[in-house]
N, C-alpha and C positions, 0 to 999 in steps of 0.2 A: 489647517496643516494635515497630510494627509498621513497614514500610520505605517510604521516600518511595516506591519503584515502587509498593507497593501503593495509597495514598493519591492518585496518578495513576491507576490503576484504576477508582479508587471516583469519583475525578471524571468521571470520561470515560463510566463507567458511568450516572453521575445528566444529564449531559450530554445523552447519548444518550436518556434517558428521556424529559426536560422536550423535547427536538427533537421526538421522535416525536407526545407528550402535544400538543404546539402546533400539528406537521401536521396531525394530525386535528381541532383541533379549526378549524384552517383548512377543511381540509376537509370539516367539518361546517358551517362557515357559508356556502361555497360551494352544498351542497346543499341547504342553507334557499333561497338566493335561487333553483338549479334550482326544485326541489317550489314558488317562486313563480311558476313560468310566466315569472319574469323572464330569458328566456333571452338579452339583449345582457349584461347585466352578469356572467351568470353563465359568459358565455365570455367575457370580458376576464380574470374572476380563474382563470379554470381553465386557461388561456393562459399566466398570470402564474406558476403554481402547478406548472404541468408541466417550465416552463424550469429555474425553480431543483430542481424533485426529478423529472427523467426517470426515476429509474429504481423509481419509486412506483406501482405494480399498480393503487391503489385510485382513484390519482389520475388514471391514464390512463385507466382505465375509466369515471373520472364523465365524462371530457374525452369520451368515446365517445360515452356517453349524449346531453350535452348537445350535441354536433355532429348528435347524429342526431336530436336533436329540433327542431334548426334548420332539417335538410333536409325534415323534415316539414311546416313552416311558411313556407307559400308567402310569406307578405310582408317575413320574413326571409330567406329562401335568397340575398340579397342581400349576407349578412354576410361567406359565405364562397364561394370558386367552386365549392366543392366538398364541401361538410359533409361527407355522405353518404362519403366516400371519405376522408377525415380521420376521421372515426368509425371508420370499419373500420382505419385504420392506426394509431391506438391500441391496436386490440384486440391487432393483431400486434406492436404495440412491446411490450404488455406481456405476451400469451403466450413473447414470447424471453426476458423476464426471471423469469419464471416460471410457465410454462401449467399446471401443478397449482392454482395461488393462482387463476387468473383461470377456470378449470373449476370454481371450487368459489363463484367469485359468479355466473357468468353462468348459473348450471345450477339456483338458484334460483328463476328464471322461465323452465325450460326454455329457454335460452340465447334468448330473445325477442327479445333486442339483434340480437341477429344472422342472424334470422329477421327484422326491419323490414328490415333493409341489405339483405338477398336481397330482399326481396318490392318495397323502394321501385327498387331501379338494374331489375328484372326489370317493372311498373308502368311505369315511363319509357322503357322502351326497347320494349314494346308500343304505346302511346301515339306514339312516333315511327314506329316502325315502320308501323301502321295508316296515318298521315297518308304515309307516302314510296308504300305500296301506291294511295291516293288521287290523291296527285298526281305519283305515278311517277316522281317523283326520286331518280337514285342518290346524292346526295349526305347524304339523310334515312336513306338505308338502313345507310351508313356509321356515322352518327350513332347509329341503334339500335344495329349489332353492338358500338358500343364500350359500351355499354350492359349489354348479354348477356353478352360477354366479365368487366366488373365481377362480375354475380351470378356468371357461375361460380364468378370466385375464390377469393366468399362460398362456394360451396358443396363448393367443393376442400379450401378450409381446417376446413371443419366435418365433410365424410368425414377428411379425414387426421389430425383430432385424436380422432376415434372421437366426436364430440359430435352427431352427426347427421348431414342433410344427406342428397343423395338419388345415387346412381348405379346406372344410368345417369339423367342429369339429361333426360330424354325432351322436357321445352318448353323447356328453354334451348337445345337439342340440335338444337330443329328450327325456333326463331327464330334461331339463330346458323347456320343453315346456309342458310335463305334469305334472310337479310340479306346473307349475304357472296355471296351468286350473283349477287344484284343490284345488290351493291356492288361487282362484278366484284374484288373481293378471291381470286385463285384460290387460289393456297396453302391461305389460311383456308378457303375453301370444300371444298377437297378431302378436308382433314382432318375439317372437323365430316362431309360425308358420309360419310367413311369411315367416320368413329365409327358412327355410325349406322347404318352398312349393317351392321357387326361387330357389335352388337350386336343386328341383326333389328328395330329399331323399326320398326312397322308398326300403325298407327292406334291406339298406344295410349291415345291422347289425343282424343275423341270429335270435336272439332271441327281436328283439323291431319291430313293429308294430307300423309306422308312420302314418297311416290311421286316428287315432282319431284327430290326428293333424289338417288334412286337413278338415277333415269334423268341428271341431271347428273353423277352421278359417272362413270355406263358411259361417256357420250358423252366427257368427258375422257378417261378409260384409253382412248379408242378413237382420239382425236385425237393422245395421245403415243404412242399406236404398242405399251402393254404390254400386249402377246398376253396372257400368263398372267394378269395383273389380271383384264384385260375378260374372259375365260373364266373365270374362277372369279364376278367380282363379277354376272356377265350368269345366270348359272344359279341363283344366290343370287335374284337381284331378277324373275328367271322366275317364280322359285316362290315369292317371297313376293305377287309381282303375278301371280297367272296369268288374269285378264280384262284384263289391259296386254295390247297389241301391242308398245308400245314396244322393249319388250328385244329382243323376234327380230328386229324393222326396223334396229334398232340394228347387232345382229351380223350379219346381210343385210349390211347398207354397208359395213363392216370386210370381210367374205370378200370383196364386191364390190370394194373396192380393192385388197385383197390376190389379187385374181382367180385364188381357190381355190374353184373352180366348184363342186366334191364337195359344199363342206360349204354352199357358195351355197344350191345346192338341195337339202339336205338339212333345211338353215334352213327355205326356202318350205315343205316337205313339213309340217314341223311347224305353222308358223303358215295354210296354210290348215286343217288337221284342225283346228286349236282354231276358227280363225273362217270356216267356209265359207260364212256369208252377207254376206261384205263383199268386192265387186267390187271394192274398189280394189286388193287384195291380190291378188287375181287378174291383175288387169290387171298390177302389178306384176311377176308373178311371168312373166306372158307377156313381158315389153317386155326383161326378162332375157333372156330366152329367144329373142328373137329377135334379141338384141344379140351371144349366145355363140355363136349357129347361124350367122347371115350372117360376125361378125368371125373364125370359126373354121373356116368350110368343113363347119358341122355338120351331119349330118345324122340318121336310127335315130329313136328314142324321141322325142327333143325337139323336133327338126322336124316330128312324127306329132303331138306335144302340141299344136303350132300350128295344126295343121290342124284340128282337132277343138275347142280349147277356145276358140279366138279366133272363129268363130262361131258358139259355144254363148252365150259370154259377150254379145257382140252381138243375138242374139236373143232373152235374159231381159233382157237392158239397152241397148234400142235407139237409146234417146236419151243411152246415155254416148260421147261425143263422142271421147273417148280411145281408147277401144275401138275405134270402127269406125276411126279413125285409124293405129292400129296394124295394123287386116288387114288396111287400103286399101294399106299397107306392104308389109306381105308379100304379098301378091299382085302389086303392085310387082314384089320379091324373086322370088318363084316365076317370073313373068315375064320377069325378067332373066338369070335360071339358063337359062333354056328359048332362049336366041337364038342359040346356035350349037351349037346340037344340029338336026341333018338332021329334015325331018318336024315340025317340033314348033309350026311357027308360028302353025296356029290353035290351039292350046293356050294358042297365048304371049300370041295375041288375046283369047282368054277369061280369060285371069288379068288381064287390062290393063281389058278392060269391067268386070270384075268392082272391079275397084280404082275404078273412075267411079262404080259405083252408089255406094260407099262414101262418097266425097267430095263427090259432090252431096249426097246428103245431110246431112253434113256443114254444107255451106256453104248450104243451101236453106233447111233445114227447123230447125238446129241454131245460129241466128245469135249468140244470146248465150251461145253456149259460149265458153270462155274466147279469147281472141284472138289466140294463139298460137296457138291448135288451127283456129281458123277460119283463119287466115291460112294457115300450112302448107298445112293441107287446101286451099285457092284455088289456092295455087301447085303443091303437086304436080295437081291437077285440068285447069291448063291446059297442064301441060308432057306427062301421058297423053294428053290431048285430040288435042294437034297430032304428037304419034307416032302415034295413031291417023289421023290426017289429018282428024279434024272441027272444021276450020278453024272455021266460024260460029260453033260452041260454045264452042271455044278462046278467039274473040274477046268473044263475048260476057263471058265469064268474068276474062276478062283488065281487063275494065270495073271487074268485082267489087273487081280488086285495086288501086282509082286511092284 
């Protein structure tokens, strides 16, 4: 005869059976009215059906399904704030209760579920994104990166369960990183560039432009001040960009604040060999050079550079305004060096003329150069004028500057 415990066995056994035999077949008629396109009723009862069996694989996974075919459908997405994000935290509620169980239904359609969920939050957050680039609002931009951030997670969780998924994620990588520049989100921004630079992404993507990335990132490591970043990340983004100026102008400003002259101009030596047909670089590279020689007592080499390249420069580029601006300078300079030296004063006269022709010109023949440079130019023009003692002209000029 057999023992009351076992006969509790066999109840609890048959119990358990007729339970399961009913959930499904609940949950077979839930997925009738799903497969009906009826998708409000069909999340009322998958809603109903999740509370009382949370820890049922098959049942969160329809709940997944039928969340993300709500966010698919524009005249519902009103059902819920968030389908799309509700669909995917099914998927996770039911990978912790068993991610063999849910790898072996979602892997049936090539895990599709969760290739919508990446492609719909990644789709919305283009879509915003384009409109914030339009109408230039950082608050759109925000809006996309939290967007970006979504797909990632989709596609974190789909590397780290080995079911797919892409790394490095190269357009999430490089919408999430210009979102967050313009979202002035630094943190975020610094990291997605970092990713990026670490991994050398560099046009893999025919229509994005990684560049602003990298040059966003130097300029931060160059604003907090970490020497060894900006030197390793500056030589990295050199050579993946070697038609950028950017990086060498970059680490130019950094020596130039750190006013370690050596490597100042050992910078310039490099960037004009790559670009010696861009006079601003030159000009640049003079206005250095005439900032370290005057503030320094310089003289040798650099001082000889001045004499020589600042009216080479002026003579291939006449009408750059900047240029003659700087030698009308230096000969300024050269002229003021020269006044208390015995003997030297028509020397000091010819550096002084020599600085007028520069300035009229300048201010005569050069009006809509920038107004800054006109103005300057006026004002050092009448202040040589009246050392030279050519009152009229001085006056005249002084009109110039009403």
């Amino acid at each position: 005869m057999r023992s009351p415990g076992f006969k509790i066995i066999i109840f609890l056994l048959l119990l358990c059976h007729t339970t399961i035999k009913l959930n499904g077949q609940q949950l077979a008629a839930i997925q009738a009215v799903y497969a009906q396109n009826n998708l409000v009723t069909a999340k009322e009862a998958i809603d109903s059906y999740t509370i009382v069996h949370p820890q049922d694989i098959a049942g969160l996974l329809l709940k997944a399904r039928i969340y993300n075919a709500i966010a698919t459908n524009a005249p519902l997405a009103e059902l819920h704030a968030d389908s799309r994000t509700e669909s995917f935290k099914s998927i996770l509620q039911a990978a912790a209760i068993n991610s063999n169980g849910v790898k072996a239904q979602l892997e049936q359609d090539n895990f599709e579920l969760l290739t919508t969920i990446y492609n719909g939050y990644t789709s919305d957050g283009i879509a915003v994104f384009n409109a914030a680039a339009e109408k230039g609002q950082q608050q759109e931009y925000e809006n996309a990166l939290l967007y970006f951030k979504k797909a990632a997670q989709v596609n974190n969780f789909l590397t780290a369960q080995g079911w797919g998924g892409t790394s490095p994620d190269a357009d999430n990588l490089y919408y999430s990183a210009i979102s967050a520049m313009y979202a002035e989100h630094i943190s975020e921004a610094y990291r997605f560039c970092k990713i990026i630079a670490d991994y050398k992404l560099v046009f893999t993507i025919p229509d994005k432009d990684f560049e602003p990335a990298y040059q966003w990132l130097v300029f931060y490591l160059r604003q907090k001040k970490q020497a060894a970043l900006l030197d390793a990340y500056t030589k990295l983004s050199d050579s993946l960009f070697p038609r950028a100026a950017y990086f060498i102008l970059n680490y130019i400003d950094w020596q130039r604040e750190q006013q370690d002259y050596t490597n100042l101009f050992t910078a310039y030596t490099k960037l004009l060999h790559r670009f010696p047909a861009q006079p601003q670089y030159r000009l640049y590279y003079y206005h250095d050079i005439f900032q370290y020689v005057y503030s320094n007592a310089g003289t040798g080499a650099l001082a000889d550079t001045l004499a020589v390249g600042l009216p080479a420069l002026v003579l291939q580029y006449p009408n750059d305004a900047g240029a003659r601006l700087l030698l009308a300078r230096y000969y300024m300079q050269q002229a003021a060096s020269l006044q208390s030296i015995p003997g030297k004063k028509q020397a000091q006269k010819n550096y002084m003329q020599q600085a007028v022709t520069q300035l009229k010109y300048i201010v005569d023949r050069l009006p809509r150069a920038a107004k800054k440079q006109v103005d300057e130019s006026a004002t050092l023009l009448v202040y040589t004028l009246k050392l030279l003692n050519r009152k009229d002209e001085a006056a005249f000029y002084s009109k110039r500057l009403l």
